[in-house]
C-alpha positions as CSV (number, residue, x, y, z in Angstrom):
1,X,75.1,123.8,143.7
2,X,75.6,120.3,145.9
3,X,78.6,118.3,144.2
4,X,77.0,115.4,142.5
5,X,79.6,112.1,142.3
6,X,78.1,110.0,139.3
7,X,79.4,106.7,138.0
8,X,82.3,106.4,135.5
9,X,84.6,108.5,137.8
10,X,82.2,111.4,137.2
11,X,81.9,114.5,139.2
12,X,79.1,117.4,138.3
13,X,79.1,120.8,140.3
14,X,79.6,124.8,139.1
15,X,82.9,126.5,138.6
16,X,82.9,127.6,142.2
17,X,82.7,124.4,143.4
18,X,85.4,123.2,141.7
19,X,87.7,125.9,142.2
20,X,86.5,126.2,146.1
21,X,87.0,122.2,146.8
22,X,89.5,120.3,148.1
23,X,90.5,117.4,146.4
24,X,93.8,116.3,147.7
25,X,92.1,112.7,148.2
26,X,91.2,112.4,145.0
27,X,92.7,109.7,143.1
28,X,93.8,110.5,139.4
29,X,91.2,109.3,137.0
30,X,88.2,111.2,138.4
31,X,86.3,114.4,135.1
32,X,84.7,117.2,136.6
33,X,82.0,118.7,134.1
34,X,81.2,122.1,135.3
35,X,77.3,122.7,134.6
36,X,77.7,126.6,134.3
37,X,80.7,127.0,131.6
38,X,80.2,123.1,130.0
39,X,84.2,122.8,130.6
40,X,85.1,119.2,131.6
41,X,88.8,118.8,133.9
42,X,90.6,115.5,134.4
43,X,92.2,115.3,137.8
44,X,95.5,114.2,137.5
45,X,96.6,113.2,141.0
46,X,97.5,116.8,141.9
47,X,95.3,118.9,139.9
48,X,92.5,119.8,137.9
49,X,93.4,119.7,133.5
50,X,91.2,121.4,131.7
51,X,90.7,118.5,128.3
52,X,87.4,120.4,126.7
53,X,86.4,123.7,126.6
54,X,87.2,127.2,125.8
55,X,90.1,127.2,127.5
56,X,91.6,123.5,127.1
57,X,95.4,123.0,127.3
58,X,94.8,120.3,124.4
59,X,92.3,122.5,122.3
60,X,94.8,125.3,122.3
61,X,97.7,123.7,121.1
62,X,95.7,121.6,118.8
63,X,91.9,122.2,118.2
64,X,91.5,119.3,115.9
65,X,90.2,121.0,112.7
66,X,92.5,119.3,110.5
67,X,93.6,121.5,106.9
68,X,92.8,120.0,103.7
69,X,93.0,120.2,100.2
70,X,91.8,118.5,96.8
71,X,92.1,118.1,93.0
72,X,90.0,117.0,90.3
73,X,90.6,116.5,86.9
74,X,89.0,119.5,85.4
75,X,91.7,121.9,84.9
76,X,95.6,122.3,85.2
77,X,96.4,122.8,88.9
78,X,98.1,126.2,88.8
79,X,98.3,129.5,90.0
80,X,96.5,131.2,86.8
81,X,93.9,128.0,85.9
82,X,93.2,126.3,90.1
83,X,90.5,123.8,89.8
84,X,92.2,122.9,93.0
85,X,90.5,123.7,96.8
86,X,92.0,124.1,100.7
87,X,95.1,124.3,101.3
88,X,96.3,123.3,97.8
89,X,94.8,126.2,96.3
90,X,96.9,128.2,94.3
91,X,100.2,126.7,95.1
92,X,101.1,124.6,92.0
93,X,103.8,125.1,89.2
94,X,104.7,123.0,86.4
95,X,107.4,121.1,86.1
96,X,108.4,121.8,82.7
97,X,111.9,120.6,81.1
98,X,113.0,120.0,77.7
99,X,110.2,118.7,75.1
100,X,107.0,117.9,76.6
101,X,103.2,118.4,75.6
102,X,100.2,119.6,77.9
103,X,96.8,118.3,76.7
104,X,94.3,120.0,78.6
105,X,91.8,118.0,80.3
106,X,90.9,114.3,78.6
107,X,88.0,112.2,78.7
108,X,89.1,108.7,79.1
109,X,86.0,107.3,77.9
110,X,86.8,103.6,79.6
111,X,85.3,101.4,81.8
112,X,86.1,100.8,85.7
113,X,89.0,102.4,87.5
114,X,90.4,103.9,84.1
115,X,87.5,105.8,83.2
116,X,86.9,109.6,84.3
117,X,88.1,112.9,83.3
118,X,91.9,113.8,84.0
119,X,94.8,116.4,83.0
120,X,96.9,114.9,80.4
121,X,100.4,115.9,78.9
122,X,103.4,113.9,77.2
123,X,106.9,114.0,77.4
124,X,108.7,114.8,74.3
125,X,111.0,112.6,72.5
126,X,114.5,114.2,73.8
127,X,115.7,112.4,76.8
128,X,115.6,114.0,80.1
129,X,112.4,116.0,79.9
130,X,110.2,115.9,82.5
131,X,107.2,117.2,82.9
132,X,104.5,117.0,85.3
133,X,103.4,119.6,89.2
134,X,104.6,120.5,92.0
135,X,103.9,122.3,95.0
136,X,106.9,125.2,95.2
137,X,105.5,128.0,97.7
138,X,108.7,129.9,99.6
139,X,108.2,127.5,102.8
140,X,107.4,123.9,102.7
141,X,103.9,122.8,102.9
142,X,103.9,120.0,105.4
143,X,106.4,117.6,108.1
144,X,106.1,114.3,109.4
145,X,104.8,115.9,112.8
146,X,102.3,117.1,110.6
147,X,101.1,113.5,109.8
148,X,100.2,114.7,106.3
149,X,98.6,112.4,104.2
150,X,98.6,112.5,100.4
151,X,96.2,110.4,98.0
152,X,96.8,110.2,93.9
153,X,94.5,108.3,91.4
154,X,97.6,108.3,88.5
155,X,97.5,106.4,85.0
156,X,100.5,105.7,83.0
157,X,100.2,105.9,79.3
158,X,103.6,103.7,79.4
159,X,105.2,101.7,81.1
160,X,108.7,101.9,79.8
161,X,111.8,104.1,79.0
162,X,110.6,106.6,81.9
163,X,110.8,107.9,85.3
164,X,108.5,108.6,87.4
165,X,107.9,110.2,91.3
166,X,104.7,110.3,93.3
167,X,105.1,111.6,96.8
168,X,106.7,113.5,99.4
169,X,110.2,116.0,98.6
170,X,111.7,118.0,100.6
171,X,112.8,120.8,98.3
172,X,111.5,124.0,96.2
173,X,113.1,123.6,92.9
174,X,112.3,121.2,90.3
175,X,113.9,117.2,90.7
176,X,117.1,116.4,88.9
177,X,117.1,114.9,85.5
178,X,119.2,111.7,85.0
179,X,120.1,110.9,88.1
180,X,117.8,110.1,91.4
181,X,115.5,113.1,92.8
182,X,116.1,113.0,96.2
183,X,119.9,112.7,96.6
184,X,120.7,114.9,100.2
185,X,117.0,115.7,101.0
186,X,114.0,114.4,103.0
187,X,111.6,111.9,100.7
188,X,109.3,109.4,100.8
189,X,107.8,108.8,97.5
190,X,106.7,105.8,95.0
191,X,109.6,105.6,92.5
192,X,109.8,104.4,89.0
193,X,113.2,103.9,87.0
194,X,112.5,101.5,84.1
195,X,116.4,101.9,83.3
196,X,116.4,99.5,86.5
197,X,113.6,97.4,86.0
198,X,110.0,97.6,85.7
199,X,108.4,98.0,89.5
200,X,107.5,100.9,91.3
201,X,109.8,101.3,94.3
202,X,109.4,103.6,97.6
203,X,112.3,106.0,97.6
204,X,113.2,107.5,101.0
205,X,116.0,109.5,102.2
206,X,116.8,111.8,105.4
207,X,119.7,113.8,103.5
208,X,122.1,111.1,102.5
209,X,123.3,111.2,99.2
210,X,122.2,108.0,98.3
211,X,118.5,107.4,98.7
212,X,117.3,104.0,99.8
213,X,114.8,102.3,97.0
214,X,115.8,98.4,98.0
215,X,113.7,98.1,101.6
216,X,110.4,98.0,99.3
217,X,112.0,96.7,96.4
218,X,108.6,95.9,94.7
219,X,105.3,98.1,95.3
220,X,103.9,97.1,92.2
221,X,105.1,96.0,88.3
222,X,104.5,99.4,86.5
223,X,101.2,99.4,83.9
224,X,99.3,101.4,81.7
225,X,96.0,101.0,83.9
226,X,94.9,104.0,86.7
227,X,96.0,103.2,89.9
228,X,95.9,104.6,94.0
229,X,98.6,106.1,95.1
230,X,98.7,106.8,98.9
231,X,101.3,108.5,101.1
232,X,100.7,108.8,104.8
233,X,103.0,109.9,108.2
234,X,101.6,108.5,111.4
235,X,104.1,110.3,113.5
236,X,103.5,108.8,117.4
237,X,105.2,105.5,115.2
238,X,107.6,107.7,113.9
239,X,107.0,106.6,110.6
240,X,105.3,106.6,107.3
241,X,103.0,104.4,105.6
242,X,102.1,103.5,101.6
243,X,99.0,102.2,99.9
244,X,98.7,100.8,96.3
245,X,95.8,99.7,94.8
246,X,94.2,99.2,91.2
247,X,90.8,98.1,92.0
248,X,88.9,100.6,93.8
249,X,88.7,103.9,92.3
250,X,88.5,106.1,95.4
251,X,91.5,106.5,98.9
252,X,92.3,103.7,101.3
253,X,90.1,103.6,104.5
254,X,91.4,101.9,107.5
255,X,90.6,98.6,106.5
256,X,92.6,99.0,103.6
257,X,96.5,97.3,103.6
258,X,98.4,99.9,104.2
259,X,102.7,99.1,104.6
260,X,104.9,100.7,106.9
261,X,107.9,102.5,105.8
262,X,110.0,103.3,109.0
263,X,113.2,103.5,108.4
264,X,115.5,106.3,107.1
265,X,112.8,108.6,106.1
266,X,112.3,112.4,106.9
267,X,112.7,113.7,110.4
268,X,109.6,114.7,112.3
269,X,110.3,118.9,111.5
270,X,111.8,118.0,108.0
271,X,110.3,120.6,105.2
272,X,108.0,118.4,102.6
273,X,106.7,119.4,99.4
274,X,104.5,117.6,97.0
275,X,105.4,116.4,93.6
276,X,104.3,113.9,90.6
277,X,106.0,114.1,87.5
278,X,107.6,111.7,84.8
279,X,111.1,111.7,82.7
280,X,111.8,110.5,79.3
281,X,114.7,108.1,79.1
282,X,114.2,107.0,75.8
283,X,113.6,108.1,72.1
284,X,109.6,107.0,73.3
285,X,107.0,109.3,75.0
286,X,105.8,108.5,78.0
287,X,102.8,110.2,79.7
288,X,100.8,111.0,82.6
289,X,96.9,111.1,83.4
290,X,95.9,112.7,86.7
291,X,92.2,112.3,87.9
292,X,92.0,114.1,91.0
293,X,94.2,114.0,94.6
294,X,93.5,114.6,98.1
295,X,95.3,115.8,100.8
296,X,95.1,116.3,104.8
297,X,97.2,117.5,107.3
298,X,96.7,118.0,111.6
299,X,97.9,121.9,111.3
């Protein structure tokens, strides 16, 4: 076939022609789309890069089918009961301490955001019970390379004498009672101490013993209503970023405000696991509605 130079830097010709040219004066910037295999090259100065087809140098180390995962509020999100799909299937445990009460799957028969169907349970009245999921397989799930992205519709059914965490851990076990979760590991999650005051924070830590929860001092004043909680890593700005939002009962889009958290948060290859929960801190008894989650990852 005759090499065919069309505009926008285009050249068309066979696999042969391609691979039997000379291009040495070619200036960088010029695609060759080979009519016989479909496979388009970008010349880079000095040679030919394969960018799509079978074998592509950027389709092989990253073919762009990105892995997701979801949850709605029609069962618990374990092992033995999954209403969950993707990669989330299967890989929930309970975080179960002290007193606390599972109530199946609610109705909330309201209006707007608050409405919908959701898994329900209580803390008991001891202090320092928690209750509430995790993700706990033997290897964490995600990294900030991974940009992971994590989306929660939540409703308190207090808003005092608990704790509460929403987000990103890097750990396997359980958190702490009493004291904060993330002392020593890799977070970034929205964080809720009413012993402190009444706002939900974002915690984050790369494994200092003290996490930072002062940067973002004020997300939002805790309430009883269903809210959006979103966690997101956009890794090529080496950071994360959070969206909170109580009027629209579905995920952020890019239009949405979304804040940047980007400073002393997890490492690009630090292990993350997911994790909501609440604590009791007083003689009361907090609880927790979850409607449904979403979450996406590149690999």
């Amino acid at each position: 076939m005759t090499l065919q130079y069309q505009s926008g830097l285009l050249i068309t010709g066979t696999n042969s022609d391609r691979t039997g040219g000379t291009w040495t004066n070619l200036a960088a910037g010029w695609k060759f789309l080979e009519t016989d295999t479909l496979n388009l090259y970008y010349w880079t100065g000095t040679a030919w890069l394969n960018v799509i087809g079978s074998t592509a140098s950027f389709q092989n180390t990253h073919p762009g089918i990105k892995k997701t995962g979801s949850y709605f509020g029609s069962a618990y999100p374990n092992a033995t009961n999954n209403s969950c799909s993707g990669i989330l299937n299967t890989l929930w445990t309970f975080i179960n301490v002290g007193t606390n009460t599972a109530s199946g799957i609610t109705r909330n028969a309201l209006s707007g955001i608050n409405g919908g169907m959701a898994a329900t349970w209580t803390n008991g009245g001891a202090g320092g019970s928690q209750c509430g999921f995790r993700i706990s397989p033997t290897v964490a799930i995600t990294q900030r390379d991974y940009n992971p992205r994590l989306d929660f519709k939540i409703k308190l059914t207090l808003g005092t004498t608990m704790r509460a965490g929403i987000g990103f851990l890097g750990s396997t076990a359980g958190p702490l009672a009493g004291v904060e979760p993330a002392g020593s590991l890799a977070a970034v999650m929205f964080w809720l101490d009413t012993s402190v005051d009444a706002n939900w924070h974002i915690l984050q830590n790369l494994n200092s013993a003290t996490s930072d929860k002062t940067t973002i001092a004020n997300v939002a004043t805790a309430d009883t209503n269903a809210h959006v909680f979103s966690i997101r890593a956009v890794n090529g700005s080496s950071k994360f970023q959070y969206y909170y939002g109580g009027a629209v009962d579905g995920p952020p889009t890019e239009s949405s405000t979304w804040v940047d958290i980007n400073t002393t948060i997890p490492s690009a290859t630090s292990g993350l696991n997911i994790y909501v929960w609440t604590e009791n801190i007083g003689a009361t008894a907090p609880g927790l509605n979850w409607y449904w989650a979403g979450f996406v990852q590149d690999v």
